[in-house]
N, C-alpha and C positions, 0 to 999 in steps of 0.2 A: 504494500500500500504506500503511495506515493505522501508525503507531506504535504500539509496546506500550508497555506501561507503564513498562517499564524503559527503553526509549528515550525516553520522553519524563519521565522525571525527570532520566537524564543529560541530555539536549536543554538542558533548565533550566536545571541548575547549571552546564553549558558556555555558555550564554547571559550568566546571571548573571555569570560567570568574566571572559567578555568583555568585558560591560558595565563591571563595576571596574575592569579593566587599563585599560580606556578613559579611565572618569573619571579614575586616578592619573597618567593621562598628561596629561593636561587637554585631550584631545582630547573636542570636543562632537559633538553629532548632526548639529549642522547643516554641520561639516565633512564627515562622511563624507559628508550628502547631497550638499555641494555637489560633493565628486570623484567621485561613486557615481550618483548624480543616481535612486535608490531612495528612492520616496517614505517621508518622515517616519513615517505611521505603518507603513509595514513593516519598518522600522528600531526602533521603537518596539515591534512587537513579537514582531519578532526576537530582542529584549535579553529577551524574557519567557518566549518558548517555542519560542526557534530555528528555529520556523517549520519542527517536523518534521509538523504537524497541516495545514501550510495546502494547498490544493487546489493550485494553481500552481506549488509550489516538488519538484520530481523531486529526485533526489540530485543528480543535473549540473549544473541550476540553483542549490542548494542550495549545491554546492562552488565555483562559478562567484561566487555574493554573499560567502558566506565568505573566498573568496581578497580579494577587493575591499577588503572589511571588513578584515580584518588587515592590507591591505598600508597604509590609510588610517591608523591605528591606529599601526603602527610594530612590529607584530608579526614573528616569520619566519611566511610567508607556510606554509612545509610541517610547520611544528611544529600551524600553527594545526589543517591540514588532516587531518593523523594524529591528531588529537583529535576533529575531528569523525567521521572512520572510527569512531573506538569508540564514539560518541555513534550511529552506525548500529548497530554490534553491541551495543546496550545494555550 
């Protein structure tokens, strides 16, 4: 199922959201690849469009990188997750 438009601006600004917490932590990309082992650019453009567009990523797999991502990061792992929920309900 394709993204509406409302879910893929929140998608964004949760992606974006992410990507900052990241940098202010000083955690790089090529950290998460190297514990995540998710190639650079889907990481790359994950940070850009949460990857609610791409062909591959279902919600399961979707909540599956997400969890990964946050836990690399230093995030709670279900604050992260409850965020993307609403980033599915636009």
């Amino acid at each position: 199922m394709r993204p509406d438009e409302a879910q893929q601006a929140s998608g964004k600004r949760f992606a974006a959201d992410l990507k900052e917490i990241r940098e202010k932590r000083g955690c790089s990309l090529e950290a998460i690849f190297e514990e995540t082992r998710v190639p650079m650019g889907l990481l790359e453009q994950f940070e850009q469009t949460a990857l609610l567009d791409h062909e591959m990523f279902n919600r399961v797999y979707l909540r599956s990188f997400v969890r990964s991502y946050a836990g690399v990061v230093g995030l709670p792992e279900e604050d992260v997750l409850a965020a993307l929920e609403e980033v599915f309900e636009g």
